[in-house]
FIKOLZA-1660 file (N, C-alpha, C; in steps of 0.1 Angstrom, whole numbers, plus 5000, padded with zeros to 4 digits):
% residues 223
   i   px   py   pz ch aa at
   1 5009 4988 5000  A  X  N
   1 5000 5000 5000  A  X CA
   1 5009 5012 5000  A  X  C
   2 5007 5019 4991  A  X  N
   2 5013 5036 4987  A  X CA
   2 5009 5041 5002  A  X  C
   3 5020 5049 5007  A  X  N
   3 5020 5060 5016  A  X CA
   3 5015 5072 5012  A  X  C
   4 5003 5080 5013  A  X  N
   4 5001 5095 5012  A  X CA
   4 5011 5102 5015  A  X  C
   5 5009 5110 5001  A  X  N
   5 5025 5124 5004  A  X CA
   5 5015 5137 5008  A  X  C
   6 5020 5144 5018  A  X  N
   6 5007 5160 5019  A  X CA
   6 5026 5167 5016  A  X  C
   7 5013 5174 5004  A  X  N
   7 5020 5189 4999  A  X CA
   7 5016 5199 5006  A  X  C
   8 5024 5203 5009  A  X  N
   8 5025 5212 5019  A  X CA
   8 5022 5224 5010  A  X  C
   9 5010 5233 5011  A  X  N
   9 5004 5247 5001  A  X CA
   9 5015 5259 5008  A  X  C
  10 5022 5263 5001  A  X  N
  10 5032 5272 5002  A  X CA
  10 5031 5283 4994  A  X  C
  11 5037 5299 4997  A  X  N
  11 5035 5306 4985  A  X CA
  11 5048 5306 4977  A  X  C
  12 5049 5307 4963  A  X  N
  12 5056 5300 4952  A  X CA
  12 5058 5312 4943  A  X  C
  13 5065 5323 4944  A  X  N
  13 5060 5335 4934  A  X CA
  13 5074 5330 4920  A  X  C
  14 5068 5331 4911  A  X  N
  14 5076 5327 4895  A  X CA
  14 5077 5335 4888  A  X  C
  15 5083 5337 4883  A  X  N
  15 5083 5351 4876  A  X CA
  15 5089 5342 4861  A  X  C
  16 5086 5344 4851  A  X  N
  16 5090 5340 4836  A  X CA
  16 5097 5353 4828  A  X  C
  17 5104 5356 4824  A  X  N
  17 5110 5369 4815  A  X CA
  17 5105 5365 4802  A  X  C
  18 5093 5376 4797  A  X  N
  18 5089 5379 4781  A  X CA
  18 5097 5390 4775  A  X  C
  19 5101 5386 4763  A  X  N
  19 5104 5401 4754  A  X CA
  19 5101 5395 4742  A  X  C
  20 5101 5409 4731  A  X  N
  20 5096 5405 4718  A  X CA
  20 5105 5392 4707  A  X  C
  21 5102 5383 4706  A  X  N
  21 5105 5376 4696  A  X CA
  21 5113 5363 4707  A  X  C
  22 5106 5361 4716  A  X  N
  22 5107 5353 4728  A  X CA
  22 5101 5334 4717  A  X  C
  23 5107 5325 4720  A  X  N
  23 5105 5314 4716  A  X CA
  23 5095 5310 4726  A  X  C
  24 5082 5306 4722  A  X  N
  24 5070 5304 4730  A  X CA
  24 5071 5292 4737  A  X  C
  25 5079 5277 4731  A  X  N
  25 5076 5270 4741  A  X CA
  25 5086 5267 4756  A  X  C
  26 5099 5278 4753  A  X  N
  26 5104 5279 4758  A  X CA
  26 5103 5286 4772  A  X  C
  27 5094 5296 4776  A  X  N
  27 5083 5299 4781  A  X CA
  27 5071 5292 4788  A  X  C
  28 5063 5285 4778  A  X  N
  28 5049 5280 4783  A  X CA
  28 5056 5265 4789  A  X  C
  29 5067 5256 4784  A  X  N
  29 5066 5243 4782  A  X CA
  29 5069 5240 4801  A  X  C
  30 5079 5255 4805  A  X  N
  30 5080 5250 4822  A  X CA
  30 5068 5258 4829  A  X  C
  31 5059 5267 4822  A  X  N
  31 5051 5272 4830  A  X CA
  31 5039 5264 4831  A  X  C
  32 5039 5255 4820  A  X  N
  32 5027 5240 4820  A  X CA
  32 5029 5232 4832  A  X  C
  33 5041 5229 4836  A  X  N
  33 5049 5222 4850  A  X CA
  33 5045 5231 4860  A  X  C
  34 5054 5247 4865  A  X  N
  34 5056 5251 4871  A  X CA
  34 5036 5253 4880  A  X  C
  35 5029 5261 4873  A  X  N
  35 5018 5269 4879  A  X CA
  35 5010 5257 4882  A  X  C
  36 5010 5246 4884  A  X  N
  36 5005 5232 4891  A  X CA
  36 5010 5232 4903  A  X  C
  37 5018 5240 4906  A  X  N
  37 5031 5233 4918  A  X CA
  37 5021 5242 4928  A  X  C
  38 5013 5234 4939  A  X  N
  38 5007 5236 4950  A  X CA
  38 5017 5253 4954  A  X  C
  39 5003 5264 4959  A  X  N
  39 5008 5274 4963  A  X CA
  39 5017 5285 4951  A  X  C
  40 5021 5275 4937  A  X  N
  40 5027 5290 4925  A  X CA
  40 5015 5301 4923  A  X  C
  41 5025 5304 4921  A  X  N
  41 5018 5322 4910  A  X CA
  41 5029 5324 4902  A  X  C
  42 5024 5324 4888  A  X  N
  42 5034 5327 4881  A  X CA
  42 5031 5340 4873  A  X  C
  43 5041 5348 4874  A  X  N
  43 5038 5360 4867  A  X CA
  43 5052 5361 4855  A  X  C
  44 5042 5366 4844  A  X  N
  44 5049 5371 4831  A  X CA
  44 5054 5384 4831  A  X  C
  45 5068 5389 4835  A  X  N
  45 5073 5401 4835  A  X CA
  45 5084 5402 4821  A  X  C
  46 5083 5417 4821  A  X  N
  46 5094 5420 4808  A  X CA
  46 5093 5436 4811  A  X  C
  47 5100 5442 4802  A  X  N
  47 5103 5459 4802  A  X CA
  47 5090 5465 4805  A  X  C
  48 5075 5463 4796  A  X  N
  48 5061 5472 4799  A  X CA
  48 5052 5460 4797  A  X  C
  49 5041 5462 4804  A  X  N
  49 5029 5456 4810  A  X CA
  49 5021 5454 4787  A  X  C
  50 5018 5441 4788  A  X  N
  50 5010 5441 4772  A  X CA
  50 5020 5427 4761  A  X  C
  51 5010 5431 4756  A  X  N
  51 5015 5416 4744  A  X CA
  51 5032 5421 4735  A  X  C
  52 5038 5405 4738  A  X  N
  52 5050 5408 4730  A  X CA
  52 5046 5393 4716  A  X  C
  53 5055 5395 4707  A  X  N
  53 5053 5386 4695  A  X CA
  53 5063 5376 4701  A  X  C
  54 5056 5361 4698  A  X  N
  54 5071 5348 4696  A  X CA
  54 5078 5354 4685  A  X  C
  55 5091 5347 4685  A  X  N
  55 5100 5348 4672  A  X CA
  55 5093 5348 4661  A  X  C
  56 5084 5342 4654  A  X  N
  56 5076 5341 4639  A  X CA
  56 5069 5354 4637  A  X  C
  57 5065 5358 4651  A  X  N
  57 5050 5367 4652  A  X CA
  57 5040 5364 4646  A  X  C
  58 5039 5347 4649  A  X  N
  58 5025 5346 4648  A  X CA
  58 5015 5344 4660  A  X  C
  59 5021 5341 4674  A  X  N
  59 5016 5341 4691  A  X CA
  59 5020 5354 4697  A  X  C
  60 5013 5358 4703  A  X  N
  60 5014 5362 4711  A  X CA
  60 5012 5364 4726  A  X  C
  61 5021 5370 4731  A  X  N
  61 5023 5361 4749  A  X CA
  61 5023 5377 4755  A  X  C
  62 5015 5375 4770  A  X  N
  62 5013 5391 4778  A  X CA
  62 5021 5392 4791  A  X  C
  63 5027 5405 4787  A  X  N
  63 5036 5408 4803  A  X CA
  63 5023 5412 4812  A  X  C
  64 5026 5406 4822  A  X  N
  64 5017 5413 4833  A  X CA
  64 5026 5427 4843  A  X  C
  65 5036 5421 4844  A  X  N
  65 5044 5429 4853  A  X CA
  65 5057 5436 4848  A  X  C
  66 5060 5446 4848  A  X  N
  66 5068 5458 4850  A  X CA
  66 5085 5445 4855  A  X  C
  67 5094 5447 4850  A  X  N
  67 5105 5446 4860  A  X CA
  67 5111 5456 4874  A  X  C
  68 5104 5467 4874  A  X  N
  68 5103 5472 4886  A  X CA
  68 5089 5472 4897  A  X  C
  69 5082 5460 4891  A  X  N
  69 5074 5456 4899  A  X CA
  69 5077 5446 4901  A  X  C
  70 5079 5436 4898  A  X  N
  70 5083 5422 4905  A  X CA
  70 5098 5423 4909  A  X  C
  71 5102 5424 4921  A  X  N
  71 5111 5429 4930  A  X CA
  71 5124 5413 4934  A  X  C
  72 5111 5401 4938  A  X  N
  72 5118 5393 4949  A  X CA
  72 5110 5382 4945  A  X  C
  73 5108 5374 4933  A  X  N
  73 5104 5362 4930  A  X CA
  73 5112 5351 4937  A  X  C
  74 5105 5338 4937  A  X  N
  74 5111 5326 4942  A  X CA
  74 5125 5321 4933  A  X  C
  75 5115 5323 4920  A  X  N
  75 5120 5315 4906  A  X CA
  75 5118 5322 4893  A  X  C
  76 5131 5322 4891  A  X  N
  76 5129 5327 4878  A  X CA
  76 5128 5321 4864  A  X  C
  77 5122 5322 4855  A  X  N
  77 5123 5314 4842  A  X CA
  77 5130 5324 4834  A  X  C
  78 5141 5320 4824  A  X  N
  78 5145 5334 4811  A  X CA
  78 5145 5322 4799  A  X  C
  79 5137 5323 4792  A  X  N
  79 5134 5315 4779  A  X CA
  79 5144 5322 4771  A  X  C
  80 5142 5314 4760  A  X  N
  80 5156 5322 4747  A  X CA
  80 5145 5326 4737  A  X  C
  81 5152 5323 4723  A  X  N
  81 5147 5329 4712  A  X CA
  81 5155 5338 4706  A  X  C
  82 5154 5344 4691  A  X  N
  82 5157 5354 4687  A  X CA
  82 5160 5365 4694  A  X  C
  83 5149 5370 4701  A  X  N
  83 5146 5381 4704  A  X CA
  83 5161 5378 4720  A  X  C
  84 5164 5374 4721  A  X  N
  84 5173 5373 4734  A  X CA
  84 5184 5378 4731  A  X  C
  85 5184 5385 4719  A  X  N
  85 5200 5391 4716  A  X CA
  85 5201 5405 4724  A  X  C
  86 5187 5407 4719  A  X  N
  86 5187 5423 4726  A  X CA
  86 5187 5429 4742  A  X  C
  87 5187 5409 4748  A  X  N
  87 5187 5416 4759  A  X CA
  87 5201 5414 4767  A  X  C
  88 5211 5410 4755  A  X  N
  88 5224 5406 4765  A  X CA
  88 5233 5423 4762  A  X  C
  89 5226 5431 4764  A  X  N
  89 5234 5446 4766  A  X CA
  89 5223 5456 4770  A  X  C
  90 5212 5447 4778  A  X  N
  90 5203 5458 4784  A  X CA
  90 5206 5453 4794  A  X  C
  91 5210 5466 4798  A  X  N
  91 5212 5473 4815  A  X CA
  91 5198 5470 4828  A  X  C
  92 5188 5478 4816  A  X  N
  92 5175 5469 4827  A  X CA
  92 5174 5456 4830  A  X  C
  93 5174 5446 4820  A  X  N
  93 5169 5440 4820  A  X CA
  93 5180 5429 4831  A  X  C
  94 5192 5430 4828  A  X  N
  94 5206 5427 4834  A  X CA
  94 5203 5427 4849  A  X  C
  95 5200 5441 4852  A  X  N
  95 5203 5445 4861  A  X CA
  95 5190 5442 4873  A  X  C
  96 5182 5441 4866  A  X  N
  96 5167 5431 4874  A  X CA
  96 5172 5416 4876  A  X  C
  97 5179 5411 4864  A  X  N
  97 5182 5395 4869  A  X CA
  97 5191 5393 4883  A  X  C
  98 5206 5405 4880  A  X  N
  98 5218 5400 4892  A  X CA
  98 5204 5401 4900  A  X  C
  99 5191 5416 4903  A  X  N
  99 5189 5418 4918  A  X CA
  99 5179 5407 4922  A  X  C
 100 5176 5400 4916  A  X  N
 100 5163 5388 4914  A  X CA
 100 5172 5377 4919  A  X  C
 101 5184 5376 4917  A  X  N
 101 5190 5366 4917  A  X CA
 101 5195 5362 4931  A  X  C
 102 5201 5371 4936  A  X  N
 102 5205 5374 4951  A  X CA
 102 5195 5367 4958  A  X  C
 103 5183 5370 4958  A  X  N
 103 5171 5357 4970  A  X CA
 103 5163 5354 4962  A  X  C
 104 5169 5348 4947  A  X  N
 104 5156 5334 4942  A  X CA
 104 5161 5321 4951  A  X  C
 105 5150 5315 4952  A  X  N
 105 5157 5297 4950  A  X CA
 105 5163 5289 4942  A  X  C
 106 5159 5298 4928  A  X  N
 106 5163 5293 4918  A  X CA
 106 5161 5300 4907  A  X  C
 107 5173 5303 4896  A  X  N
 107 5168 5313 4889  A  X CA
 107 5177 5299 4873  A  X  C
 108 5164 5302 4865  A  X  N
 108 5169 5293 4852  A  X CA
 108 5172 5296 4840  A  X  C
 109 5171 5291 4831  A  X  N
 109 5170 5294 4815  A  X CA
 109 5168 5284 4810  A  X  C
 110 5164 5288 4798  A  X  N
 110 5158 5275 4785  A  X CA
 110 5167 5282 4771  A  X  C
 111 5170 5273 4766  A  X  N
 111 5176 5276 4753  A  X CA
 111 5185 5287 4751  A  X  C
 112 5187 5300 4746  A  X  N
 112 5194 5308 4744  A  X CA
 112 5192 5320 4756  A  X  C
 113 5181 5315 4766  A  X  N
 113 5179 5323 4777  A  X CA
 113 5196 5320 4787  A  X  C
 114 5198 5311 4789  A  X  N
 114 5211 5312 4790  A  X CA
 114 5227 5321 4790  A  X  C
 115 5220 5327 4776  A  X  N
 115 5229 5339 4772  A  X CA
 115 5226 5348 4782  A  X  C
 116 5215 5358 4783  A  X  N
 116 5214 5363 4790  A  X CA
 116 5217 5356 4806  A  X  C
 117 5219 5350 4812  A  X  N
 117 5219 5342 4821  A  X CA
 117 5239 5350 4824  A  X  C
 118 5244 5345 4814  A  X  N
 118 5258 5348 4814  A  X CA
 118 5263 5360 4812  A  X  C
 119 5254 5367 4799  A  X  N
 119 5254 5383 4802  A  X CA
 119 5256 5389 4816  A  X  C
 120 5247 5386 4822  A  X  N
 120 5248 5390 4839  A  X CA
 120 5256 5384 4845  A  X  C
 121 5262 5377 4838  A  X  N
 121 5278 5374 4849  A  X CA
 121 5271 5360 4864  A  X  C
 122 5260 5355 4855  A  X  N
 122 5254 5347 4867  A  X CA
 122 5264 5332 4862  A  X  C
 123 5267 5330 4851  A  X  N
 123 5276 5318 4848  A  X CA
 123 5290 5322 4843  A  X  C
 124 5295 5329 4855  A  X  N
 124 5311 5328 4848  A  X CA
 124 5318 5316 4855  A  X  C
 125 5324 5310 4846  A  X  N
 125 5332 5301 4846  A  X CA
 125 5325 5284 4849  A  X  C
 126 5312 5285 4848  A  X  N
 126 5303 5275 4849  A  X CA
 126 5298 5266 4841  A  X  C
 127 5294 5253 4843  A  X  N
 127 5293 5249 4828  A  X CA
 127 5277 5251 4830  A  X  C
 128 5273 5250 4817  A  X  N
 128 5262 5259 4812  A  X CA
 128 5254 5250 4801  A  X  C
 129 5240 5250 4800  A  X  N
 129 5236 5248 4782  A  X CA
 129 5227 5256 4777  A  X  C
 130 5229 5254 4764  A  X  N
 130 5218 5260 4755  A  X CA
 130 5216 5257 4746  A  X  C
 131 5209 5259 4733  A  X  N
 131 5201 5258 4719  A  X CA
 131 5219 5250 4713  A  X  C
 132 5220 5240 4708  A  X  N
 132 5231 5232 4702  A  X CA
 132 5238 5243 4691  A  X  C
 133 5231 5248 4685  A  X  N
 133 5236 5259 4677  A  X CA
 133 5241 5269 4684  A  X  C
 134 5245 5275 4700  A  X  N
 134 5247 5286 4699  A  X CA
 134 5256 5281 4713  A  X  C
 135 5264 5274 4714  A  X  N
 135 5270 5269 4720  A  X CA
 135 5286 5275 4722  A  X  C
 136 5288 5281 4711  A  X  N
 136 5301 5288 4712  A  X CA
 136 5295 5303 4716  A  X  C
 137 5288 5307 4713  A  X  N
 137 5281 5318 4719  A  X CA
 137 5281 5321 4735  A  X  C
 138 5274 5306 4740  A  X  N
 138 5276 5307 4756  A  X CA
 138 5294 5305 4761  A  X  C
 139 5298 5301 4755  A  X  N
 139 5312 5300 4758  A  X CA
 139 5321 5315 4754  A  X  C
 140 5317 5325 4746  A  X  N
 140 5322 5336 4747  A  X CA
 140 5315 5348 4756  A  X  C
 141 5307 5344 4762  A  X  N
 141 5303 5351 4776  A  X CA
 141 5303 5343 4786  A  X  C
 142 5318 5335 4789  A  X  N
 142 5326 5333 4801  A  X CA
 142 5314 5321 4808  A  X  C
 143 5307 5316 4803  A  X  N
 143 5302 5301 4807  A  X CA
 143 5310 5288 4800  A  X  C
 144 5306 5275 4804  A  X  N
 144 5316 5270 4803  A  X CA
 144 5308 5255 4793  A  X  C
 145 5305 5257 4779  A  X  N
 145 5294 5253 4772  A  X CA
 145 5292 5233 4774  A  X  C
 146 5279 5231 4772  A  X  N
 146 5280 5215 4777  A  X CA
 146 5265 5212 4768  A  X  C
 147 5269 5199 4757  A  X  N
 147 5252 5195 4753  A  X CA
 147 5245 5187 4765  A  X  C
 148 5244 5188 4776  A  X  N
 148 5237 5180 4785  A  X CA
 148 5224 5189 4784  A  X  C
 149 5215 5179 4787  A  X  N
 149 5201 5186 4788  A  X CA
 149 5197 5196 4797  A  X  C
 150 5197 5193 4804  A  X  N
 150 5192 5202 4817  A  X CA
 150 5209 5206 4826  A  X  C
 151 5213 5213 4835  A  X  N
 151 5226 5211 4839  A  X CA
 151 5218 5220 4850  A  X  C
 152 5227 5216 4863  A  X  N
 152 5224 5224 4877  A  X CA
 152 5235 5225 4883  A  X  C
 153 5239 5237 4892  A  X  N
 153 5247 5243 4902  A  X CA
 153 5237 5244 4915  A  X  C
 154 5235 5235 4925  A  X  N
 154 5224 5239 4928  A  X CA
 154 5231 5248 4943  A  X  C
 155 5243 5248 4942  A  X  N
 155 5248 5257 4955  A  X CA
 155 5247 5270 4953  A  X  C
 156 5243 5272 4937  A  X  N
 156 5248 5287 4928  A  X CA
 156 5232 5289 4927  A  X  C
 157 5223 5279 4929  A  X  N
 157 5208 5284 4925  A  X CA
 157 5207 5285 4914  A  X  C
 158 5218 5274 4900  A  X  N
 158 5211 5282 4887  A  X CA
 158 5209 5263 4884  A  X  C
 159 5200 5265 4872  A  X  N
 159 5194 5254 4862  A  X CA
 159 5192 5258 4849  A  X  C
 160 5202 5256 4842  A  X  N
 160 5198 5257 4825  A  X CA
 160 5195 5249 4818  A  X  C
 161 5191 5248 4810  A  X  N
 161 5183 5235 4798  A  X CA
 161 5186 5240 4788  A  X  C
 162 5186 5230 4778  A  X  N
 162 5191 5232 4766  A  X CA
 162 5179 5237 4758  A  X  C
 163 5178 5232 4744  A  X  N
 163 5170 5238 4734  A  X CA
 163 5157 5233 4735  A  X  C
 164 5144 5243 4736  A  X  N
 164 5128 5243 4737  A  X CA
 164 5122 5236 4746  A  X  C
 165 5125 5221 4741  A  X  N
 165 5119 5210 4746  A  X CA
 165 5121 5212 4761  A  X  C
 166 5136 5208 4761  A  X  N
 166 5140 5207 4775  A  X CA
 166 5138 5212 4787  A  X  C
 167 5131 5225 4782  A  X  N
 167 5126 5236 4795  A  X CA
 167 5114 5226 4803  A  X  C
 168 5109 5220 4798  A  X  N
 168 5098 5209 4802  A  X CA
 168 5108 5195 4811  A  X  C
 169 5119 5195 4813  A  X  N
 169 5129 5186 4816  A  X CA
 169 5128 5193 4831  A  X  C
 170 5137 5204 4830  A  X  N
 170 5143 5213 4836  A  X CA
 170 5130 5215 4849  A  X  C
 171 5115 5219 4841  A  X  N
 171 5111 5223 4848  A  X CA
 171 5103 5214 4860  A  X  C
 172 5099 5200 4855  A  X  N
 172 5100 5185 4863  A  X CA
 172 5110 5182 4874  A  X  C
 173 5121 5188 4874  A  X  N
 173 5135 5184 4876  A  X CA
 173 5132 5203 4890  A  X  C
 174 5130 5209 4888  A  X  N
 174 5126 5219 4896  A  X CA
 174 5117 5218 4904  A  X  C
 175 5103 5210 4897  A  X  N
 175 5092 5206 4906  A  X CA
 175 5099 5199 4918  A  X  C
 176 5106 5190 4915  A  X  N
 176 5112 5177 4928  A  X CA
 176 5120 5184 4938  A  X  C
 177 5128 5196 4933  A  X  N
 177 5138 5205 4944  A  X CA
 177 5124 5209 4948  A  X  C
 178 5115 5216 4941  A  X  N
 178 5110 5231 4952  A  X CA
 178 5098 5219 4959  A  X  C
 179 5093 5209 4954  A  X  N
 179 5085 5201 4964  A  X CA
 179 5090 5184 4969  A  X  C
 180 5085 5179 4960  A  X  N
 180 5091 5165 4965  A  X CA
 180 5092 5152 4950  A  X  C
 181 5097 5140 4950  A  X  N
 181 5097 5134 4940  A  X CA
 181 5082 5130 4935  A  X  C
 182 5075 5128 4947  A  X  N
 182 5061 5121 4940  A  X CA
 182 5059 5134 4931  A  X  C
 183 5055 5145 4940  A  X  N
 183 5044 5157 4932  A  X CA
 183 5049 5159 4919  A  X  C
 184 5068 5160 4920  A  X  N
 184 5072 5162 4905  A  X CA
 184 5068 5149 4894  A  X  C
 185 5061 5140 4896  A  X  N
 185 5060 5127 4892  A  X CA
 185 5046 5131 4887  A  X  C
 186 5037 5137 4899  A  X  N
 186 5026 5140 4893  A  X CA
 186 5021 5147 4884  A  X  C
 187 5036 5161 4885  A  X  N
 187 5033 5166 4875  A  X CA
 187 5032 5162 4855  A  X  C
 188 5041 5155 4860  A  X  N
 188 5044 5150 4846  A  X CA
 188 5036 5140 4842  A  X  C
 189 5029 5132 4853  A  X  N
 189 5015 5123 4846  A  X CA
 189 5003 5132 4845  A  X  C
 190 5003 5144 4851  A  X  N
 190 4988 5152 4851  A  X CA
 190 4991 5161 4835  A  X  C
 191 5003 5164 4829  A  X  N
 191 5008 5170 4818  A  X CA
 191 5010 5156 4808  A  X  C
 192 5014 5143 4811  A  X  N
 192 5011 5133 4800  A  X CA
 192 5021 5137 4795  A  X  C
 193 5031 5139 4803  A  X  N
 193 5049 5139 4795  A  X CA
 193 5051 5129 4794  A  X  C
 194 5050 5124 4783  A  X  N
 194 5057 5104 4782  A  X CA
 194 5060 5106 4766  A  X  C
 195 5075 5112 4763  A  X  N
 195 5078 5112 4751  A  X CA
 195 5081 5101 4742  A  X  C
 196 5078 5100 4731  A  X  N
 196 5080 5088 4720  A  X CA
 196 5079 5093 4713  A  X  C
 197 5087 5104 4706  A  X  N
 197 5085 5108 4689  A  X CA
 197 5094 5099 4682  A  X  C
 198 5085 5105 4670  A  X  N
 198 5087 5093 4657  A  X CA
 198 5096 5093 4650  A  X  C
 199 5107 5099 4651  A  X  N
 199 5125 5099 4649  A  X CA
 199 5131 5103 4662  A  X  C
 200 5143 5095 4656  A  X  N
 200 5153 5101 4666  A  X CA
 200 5162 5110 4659  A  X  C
 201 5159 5127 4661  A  X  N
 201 5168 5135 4658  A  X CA
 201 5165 5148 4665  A  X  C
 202 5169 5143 4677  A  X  N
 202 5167 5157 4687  A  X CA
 202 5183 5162 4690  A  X  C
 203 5189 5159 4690  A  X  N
 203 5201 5165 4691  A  X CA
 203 5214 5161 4676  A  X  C
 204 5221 5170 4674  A  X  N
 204 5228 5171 4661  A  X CA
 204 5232 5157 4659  A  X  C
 205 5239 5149 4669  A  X  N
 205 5248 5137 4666  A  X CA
 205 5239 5129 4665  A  X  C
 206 5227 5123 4667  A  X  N
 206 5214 5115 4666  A  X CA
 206 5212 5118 4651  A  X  C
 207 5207 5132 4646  A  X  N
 207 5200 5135 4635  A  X CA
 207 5207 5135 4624  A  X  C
 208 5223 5134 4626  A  X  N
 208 5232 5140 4615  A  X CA
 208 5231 5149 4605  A  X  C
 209 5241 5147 4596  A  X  N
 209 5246 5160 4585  A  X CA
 209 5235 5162 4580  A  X  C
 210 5228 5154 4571  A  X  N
 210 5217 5160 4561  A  X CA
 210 5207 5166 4573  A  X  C
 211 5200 5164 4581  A  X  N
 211 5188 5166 4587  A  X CA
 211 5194 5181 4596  A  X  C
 212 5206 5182 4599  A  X  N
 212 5214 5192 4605  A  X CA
 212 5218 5203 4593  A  X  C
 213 5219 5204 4583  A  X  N
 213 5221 5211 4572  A  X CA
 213 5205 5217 4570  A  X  C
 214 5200 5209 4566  A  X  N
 214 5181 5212 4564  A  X CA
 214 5176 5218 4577  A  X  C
 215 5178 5215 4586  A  X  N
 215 5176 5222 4600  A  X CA
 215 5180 5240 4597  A  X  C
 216 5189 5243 4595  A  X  N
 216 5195 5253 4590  A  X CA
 216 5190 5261 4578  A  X  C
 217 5189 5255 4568  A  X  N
 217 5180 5253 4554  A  X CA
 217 5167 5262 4557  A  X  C
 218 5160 5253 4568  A  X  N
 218 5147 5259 4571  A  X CA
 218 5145 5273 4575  A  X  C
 219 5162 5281 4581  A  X  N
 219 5161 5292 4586  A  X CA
 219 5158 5292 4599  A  X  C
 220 5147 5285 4608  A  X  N
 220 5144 5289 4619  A  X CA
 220 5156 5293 4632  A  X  C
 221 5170 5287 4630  A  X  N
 221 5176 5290 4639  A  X CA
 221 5188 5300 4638  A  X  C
 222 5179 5309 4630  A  X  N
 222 5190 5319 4628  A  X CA
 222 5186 5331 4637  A  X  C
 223 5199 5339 4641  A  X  N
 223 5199 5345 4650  A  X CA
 223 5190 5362 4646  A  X  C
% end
């Protein structure tokens, strides 16, 4: 007979970083995980309150909050995308993460959110991941680049994940720190994470040259 687990209802404030041309599932894929987690609130912050475009600009996704209104989140999410170039030489946007950073539990990234992660000087000398394509990138802003999926420092408070998907890894893998193994277990049966796609080419050395050339081909991972 299974032992009852009580989740203990705690307050959970999250904070996700939106800007324009933000990769959507990079974003939603840990906020599907995270805003389940007994006691979250997850709020969507970026520079002004209102709708930014994903990379395509065909979705669009709404800041709720000001980065001078969300002060002292638990958790932070910084998704990648295109649009993440512009934030690795904003001063605001920098300068809200170091002060966010100082008393999160945990501050993350997904894909090329990362970069900004290192921009702020939150991964020097650390090993790090991101989007497989942009891997020399995080290694010339003094992180220390790695194709592992998800990677944690958990004495540093940071968790990064690689490209899209993995923010959904990452963010299962956060459920079990900020609560316990079952609930993170449940999250991922109440979301019906039980992957089995129909190739194997999620990462370059799986998919090889031709499928890795055409990947390219298609444009989407250009900066």
């Amino acid at each position: 007979m299974l032992e009852s687990v009580q989740v203990t209802k705690t307050s959970l404030q999250i904070a996700v970083v939106l800007f324009p041309r933000v990769t959507a599932l990079d974003a939603i894929g840990p906020y599907e995980i995270l805003q389940r987690l007994p006691g979250a609130t997850v709020t969507f912050v970026g520079h002004q309150r209102g709708e930014v475009r994903t990379d395509n600009g065909f979705l669009g996704l709404s800041i709720d909050q000001t980065f001078e209104d969300e002060v002292a989140p638990d958790v932070v999410v910084v998704p990648g995308g295109i649009g993440s170039r512009a934030l690795l030489e904003d001063e605001v946007a920098l300068g809200w993460l170091r002060g966010a950073h100082r008393t999160t539990r945990f501050t993350t990234s997904v894909c090329t959110g990362s970069l900004i992660l290192a921009a702020a000087g939150l991964l020097d000398g650390l090993t790090a991941t991101t989007h497989w394509e942009n891997l020399d990138d995080l290694a010339k802003l003094g992180a220390v680049p790695t194709s592992d999926r998800v990677v944690e420092h958990l004495d540093r408070r940071i968790v990064t994940a690689a490209g899209v998907s993995s923010g959904i890894d990452m963010a299962l893998r956060l459920a079990e720190l900020l609560t316990d193994r079952v609930t993170a277990q449940a999250m991922q049966l109440i979301t019906e994470y039980d992957p089995q796609p129909p190739f194997d080419a999620g990462s370059p050395a799986a998919a090889g040259p031709e499928v890795v050339a055409r990947a390219r081909e298609i444009g989407l991972l250009k900066d």
